[in-house]
N, CA, C and O atoms as a DFTB+ gen file, in Angstrom:
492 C
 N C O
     1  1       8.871     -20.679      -3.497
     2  2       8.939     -19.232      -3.647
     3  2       7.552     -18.663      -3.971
     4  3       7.131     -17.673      -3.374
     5  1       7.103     -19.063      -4.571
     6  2       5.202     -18.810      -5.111
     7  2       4.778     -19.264      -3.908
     8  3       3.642     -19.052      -4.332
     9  1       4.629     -19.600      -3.033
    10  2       3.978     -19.534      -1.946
    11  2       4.238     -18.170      -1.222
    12  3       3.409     -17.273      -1.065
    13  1       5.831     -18.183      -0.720
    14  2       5.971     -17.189      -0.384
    15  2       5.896     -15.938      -0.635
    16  3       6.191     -15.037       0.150
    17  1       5.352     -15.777      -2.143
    18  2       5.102     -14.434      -2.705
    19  2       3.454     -14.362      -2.484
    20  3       2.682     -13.407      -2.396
    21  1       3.339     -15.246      -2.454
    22  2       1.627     -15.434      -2.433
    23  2       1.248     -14.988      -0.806
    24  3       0.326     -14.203      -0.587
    25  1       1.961     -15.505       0.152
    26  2       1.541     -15.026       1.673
    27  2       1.809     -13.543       1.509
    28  3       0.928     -12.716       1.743
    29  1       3.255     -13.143       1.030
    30  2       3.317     -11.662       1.106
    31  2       2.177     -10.602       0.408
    32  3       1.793      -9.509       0.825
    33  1       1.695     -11.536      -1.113
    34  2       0.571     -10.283      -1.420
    35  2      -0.807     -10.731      -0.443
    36  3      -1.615      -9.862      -0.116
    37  1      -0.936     -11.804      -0.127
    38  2      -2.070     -11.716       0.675
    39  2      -2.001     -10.613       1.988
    40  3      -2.780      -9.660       1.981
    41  1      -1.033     -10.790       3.109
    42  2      -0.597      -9.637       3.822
    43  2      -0.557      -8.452       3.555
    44  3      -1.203      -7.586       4.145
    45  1       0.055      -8.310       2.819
    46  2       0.143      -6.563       2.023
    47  2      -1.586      -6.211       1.790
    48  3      -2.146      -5.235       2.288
    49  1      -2.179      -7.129       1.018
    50  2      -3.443      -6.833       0.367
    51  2      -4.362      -6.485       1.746
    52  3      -5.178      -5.566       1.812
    53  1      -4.136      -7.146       2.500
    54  2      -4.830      -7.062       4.140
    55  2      -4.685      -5.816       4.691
    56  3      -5.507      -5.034       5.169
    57  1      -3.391      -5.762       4.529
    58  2      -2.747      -4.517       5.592
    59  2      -3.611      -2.781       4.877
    60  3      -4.132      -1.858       5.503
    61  1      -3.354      -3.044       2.925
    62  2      -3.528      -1.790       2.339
    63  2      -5.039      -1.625       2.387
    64  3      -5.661      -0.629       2.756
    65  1      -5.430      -2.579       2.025
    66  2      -7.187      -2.602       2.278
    67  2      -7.915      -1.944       3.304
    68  3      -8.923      -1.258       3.130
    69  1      -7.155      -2.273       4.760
    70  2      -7.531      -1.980       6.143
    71  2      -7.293      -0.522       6.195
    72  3      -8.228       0.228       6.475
    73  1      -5.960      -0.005       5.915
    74  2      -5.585       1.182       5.963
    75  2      -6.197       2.261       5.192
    76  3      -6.274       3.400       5.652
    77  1      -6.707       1.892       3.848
    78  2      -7.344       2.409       2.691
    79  2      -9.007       2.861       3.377
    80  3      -9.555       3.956       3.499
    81  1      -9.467       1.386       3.745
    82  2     -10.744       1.766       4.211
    83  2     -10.706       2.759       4.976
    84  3     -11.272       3.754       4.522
    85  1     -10.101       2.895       6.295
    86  2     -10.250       3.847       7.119
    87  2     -10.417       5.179       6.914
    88  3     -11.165       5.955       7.509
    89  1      -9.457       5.433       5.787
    90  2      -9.486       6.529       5.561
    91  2     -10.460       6.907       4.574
    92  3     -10.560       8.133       4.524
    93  1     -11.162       6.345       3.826
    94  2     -12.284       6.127       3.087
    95  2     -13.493       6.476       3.986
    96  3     -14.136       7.504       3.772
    97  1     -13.800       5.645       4.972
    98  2     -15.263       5.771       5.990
    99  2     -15.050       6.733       7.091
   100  3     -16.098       7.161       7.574
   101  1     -13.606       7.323       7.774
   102  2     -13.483       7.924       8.590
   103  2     -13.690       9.354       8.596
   104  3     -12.925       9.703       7.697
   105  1     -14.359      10.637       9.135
   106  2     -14.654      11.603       8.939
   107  2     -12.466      12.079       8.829
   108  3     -11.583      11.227       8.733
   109  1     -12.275      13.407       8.883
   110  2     -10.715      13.234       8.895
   111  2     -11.233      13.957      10.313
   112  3     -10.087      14.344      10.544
   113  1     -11.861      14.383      11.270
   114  2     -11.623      14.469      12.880
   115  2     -11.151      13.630      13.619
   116  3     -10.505      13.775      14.657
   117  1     -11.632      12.270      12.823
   118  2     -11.572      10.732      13.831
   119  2     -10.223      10.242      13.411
   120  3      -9.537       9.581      14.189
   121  1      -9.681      10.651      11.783
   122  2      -8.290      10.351      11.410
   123  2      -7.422      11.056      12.084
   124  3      -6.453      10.340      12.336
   125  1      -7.328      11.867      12.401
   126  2      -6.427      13.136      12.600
   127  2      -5.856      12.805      14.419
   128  3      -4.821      13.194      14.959
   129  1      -7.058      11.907      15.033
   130  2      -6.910      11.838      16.289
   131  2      -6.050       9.839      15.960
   132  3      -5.773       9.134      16.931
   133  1      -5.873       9.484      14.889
   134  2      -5.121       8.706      14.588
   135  2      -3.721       8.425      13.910
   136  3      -2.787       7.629      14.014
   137  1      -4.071       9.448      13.208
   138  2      -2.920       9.688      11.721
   139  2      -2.487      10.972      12.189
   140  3      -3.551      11.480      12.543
   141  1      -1.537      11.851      12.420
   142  2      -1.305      13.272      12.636
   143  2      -1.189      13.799      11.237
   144  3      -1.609      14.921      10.956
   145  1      -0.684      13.091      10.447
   146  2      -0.745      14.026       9.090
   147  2      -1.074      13.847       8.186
   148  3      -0.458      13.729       7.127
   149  1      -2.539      13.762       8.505
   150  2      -3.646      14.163       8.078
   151  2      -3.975      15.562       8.154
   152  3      -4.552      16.303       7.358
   153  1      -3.469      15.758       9.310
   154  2      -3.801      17.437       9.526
   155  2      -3.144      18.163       8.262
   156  3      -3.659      19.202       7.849
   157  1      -1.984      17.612       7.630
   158  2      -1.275      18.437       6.508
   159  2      -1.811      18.364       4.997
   160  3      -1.128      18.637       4.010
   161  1      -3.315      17.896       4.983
   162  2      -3.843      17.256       3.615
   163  2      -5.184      17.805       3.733
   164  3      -5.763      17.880       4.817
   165  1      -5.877      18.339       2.206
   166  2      -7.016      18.169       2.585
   167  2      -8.189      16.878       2.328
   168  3      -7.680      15.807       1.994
   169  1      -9.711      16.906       2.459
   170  2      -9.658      15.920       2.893
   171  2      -9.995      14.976       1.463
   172  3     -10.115      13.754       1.364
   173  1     -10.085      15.951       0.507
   174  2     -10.359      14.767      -0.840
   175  2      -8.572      14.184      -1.040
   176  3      -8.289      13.071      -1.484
   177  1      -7.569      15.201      -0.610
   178  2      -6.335      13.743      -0.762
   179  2      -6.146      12.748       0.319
   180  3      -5.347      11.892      -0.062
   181  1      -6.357      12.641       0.914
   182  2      -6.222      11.406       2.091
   183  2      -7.528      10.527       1.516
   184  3      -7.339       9.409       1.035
   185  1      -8.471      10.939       1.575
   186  2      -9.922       9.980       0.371
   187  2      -8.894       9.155      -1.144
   188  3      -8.857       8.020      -1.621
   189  1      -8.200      10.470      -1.454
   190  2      -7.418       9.691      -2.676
   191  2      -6.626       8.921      -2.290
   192  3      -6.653       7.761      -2.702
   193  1      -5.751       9.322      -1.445
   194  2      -4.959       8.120      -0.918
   195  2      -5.456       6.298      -0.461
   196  3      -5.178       5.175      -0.881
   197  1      -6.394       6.942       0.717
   198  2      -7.392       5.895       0.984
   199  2      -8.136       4.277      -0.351
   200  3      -8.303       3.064      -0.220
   201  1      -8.377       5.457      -1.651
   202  2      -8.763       4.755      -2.842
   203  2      -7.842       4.236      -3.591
   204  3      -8.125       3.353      -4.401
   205  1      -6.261       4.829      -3.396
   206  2      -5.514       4.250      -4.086
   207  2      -4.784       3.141      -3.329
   208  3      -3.858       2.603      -3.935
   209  1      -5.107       2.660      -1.912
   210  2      -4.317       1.966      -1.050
   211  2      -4.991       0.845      -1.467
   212  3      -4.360      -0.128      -1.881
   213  1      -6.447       0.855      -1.401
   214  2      -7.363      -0.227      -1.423
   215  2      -7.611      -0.443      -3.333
   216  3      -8.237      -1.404      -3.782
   217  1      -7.314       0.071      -3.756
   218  2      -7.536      -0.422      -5.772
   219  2      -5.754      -1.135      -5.999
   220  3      -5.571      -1.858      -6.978
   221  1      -4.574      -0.849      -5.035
   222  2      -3.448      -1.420      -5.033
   223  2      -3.697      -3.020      -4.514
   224  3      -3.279      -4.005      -5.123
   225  1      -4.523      -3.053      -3.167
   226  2      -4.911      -4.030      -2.188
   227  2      -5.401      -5.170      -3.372
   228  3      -4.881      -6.274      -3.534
   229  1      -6.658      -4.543      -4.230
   230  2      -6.863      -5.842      -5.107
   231  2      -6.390      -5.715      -6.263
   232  3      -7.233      -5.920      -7.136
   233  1      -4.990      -5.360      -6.770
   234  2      -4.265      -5.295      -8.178
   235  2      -3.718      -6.090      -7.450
   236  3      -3.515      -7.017      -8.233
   237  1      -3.098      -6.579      -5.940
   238  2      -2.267      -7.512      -5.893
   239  2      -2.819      -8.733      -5.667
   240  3      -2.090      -9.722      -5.599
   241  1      -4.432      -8.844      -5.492
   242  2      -4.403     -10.485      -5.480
   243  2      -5.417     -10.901      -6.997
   244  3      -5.189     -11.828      -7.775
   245  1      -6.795      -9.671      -7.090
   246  2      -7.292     -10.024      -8.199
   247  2      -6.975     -10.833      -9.670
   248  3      -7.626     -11.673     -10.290
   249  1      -5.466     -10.075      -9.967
   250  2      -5.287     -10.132     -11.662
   251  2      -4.397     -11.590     -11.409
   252  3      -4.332     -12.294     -12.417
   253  1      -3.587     -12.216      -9.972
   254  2      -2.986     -12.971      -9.478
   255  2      -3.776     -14.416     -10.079
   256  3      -3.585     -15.270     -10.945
   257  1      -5.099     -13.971      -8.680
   258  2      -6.161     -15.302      -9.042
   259  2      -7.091     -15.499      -9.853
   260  3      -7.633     -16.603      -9.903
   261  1      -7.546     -14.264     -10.817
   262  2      -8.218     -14.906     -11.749
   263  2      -7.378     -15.337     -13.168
   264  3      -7.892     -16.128     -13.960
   265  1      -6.396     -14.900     -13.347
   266  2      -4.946     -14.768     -14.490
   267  2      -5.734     -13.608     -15.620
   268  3      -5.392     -13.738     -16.795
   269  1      -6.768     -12.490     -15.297
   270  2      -6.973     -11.609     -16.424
   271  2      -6.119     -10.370     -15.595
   272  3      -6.248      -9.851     -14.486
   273  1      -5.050     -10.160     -16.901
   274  2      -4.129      -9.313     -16.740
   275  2      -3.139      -9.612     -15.724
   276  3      -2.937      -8.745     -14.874
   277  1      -2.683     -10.375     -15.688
   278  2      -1.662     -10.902     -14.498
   279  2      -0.664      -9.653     -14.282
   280  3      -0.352      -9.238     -13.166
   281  1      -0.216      -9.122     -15.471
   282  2       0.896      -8.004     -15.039
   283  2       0.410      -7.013     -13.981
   284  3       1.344      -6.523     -13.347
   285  1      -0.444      -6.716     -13.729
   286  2      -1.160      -5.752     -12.946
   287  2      -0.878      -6.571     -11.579
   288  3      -1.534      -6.067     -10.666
   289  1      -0.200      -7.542     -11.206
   290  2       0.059      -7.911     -10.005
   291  2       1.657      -7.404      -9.652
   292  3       1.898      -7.011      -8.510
   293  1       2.419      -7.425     -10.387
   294  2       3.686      -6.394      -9.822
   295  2       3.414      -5.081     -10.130
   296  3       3.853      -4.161      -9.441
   297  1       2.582      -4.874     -11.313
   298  2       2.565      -3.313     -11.041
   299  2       1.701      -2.361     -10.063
   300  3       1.661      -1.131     -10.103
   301  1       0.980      -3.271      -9.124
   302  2       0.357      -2.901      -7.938
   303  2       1.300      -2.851      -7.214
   304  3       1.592      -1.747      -6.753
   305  1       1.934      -3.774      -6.934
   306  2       3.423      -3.563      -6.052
   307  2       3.964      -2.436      -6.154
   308  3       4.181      -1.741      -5.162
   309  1       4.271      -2.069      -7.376
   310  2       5.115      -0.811      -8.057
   311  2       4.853       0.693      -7.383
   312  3       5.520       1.652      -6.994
   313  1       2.873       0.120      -7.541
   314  2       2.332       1.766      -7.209
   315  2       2.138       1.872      -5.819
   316  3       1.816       2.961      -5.344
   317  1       2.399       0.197      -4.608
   318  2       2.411       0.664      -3.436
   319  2       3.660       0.858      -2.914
   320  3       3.659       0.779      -1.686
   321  1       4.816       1.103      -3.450
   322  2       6.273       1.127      -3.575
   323  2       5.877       2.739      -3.295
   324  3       5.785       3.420      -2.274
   325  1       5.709       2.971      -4.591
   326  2       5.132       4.674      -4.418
   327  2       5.150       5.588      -3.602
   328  3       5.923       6.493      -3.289
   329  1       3.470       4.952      -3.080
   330  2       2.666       5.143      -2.035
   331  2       3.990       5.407      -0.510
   332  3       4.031       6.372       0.253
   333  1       4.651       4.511      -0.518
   334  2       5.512       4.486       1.010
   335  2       5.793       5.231       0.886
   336  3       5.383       6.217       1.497
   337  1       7.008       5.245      -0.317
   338  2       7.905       6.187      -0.633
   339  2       7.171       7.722      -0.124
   340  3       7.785       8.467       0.640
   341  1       5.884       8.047      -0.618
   342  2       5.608       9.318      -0.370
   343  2       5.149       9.514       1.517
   344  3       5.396      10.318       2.415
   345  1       4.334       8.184       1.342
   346  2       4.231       8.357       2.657
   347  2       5.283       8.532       3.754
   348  3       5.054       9.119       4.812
   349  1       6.999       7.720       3.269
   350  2       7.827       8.004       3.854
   351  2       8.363       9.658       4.234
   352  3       8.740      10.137       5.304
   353  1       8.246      10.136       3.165
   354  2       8.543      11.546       2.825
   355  2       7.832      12.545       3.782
   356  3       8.541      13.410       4.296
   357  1       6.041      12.505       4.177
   358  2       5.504      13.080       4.441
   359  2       5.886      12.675       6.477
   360  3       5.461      13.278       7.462
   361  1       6.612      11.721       6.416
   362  2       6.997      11.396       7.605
   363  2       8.052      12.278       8.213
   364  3       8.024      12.737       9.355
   365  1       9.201      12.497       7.099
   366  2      10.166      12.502       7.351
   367  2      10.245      14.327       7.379
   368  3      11.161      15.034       7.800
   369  1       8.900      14.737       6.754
   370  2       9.021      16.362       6.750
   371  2       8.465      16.384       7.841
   372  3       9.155      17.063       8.602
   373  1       7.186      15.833       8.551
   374  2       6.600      16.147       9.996
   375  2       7.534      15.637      10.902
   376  3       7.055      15.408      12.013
   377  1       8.828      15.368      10.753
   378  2       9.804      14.619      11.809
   379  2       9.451      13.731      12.676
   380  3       9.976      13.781      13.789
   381  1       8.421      12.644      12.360
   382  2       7.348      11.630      12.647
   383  2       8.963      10.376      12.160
   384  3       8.687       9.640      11.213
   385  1      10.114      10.225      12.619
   386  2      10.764       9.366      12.275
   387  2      10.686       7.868      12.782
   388  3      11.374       6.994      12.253
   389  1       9.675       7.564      14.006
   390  2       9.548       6.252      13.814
   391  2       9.028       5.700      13.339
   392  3       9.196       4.481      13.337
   393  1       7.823       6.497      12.468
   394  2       6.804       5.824      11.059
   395  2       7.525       5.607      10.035
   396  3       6.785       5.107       9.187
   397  1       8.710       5.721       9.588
   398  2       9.400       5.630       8.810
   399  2       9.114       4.356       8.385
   400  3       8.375       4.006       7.465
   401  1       9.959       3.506       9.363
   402  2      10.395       2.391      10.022
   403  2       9.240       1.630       9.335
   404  3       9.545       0.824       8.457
   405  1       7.932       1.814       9.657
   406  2       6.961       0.962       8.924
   407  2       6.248       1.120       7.289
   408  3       5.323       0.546       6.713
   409  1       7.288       2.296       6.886
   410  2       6.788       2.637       5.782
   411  2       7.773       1.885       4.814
   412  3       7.401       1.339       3.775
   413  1       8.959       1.912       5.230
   414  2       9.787       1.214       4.503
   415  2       9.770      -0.798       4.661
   416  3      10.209      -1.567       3.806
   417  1       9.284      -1.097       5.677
   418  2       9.073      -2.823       6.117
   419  2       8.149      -2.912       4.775
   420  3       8.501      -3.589       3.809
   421  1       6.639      -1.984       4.813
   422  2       6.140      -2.324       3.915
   423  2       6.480      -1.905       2.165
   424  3       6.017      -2.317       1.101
   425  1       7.020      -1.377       2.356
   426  2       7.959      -0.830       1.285
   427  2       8.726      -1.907       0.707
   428  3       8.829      -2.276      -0.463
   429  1       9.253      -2.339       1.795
   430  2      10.194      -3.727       0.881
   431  2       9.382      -5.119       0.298
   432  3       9.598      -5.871      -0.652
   433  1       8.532      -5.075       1.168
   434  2       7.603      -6.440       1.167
   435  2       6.779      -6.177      -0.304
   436  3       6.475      -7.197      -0.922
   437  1       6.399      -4.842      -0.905
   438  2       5.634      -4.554      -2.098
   439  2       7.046      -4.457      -2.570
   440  3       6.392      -3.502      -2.989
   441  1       7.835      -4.447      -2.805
   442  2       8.754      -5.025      -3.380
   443  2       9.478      -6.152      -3.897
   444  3       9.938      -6.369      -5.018
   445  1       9.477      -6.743      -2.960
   446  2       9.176      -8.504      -2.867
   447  2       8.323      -8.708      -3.997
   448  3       8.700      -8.860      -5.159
   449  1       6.922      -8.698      -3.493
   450  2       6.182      -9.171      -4.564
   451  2       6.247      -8.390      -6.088
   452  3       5.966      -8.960      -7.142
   453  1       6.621      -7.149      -5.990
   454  2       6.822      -7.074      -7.679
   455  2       7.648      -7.439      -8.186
   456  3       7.488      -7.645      -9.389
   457  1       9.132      -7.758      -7.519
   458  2      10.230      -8.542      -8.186
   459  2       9.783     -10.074      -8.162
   460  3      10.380     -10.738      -9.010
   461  1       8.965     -10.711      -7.466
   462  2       8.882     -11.876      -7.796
   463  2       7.925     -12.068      -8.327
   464  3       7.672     -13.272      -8.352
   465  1       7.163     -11.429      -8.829
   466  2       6.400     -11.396      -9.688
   467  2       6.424     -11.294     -11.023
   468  3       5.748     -11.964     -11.803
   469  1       7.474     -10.163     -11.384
   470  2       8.193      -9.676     -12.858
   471  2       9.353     -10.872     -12.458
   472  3      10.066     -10.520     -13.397
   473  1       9.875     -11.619     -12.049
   474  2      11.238     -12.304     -12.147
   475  2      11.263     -13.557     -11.728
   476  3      11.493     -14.590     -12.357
   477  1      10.956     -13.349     -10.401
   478  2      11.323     -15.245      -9.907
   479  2      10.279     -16.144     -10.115
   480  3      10.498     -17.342     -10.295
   481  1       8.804     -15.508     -10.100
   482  2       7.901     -16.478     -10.580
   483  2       6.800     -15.846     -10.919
   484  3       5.846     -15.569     -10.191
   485  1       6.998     -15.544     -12.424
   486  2       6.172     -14.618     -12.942
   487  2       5.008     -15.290     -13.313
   488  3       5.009     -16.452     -13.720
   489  1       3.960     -14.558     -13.178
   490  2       2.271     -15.130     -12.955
   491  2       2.146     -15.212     -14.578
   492  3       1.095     -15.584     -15.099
């Protein structure tokens, strides 16, 4: 099971990192022709978003592998639980309903790892 929680935060950590950056280095012209709603934000919250995808990215492997503060590895989970959740929302008001679909996959998977983290094999 610790393996398998371990592939999932490595994945997740990949996926939020990648997504985080972009929106971090990308002007929002170059997002906007990627992300559509973006257009509904301005551009210091999508920057916030961006910073909070990627400071989630290493709460889930940092506090994991060095063991300072280990709890901070489900509660990164917790806050990219969040994150979907809103991102789901902002989907579901632009009627963007097949992003859903990937907001919630990753939704469950940061789920995964905070329950097995707080429960089945707590760090």
């Amino acid at each position: 099971m610790n393996t398998a929680i371990w592939i999932v935060q490595i994945l997740l950590a990949l996926a939020f990192a990648a997504a985080g950056g972009i929106k971090l280095t990308q002007p929002k012209e170059k997002l906007v022709t990627r992300m559509k709603w973006v257009e509904d934000f301005p551009v210091s919250t999508v920057k916030t978003i961006g910073t909070v995808e990627i400071l989630g990215a290493l709460g889930l492997i940092l506090p994991a592998l060095t063991g300072i503060l280990p709890l901070l590895t489900p509660l990164a989970g917790i806050g990219l639980m969040l994150v979907m959740l809103g991102a789901a929302y902002t989907h579901i008001r632009r009627g963007e309903y097949p992003m859903i679909t990937v907001n919630l996959f990753l939704l469950v998977l940061a789920a995964f790892v905070a329950y097995g983290r707080f429960v089945a094999v707590p760090l």
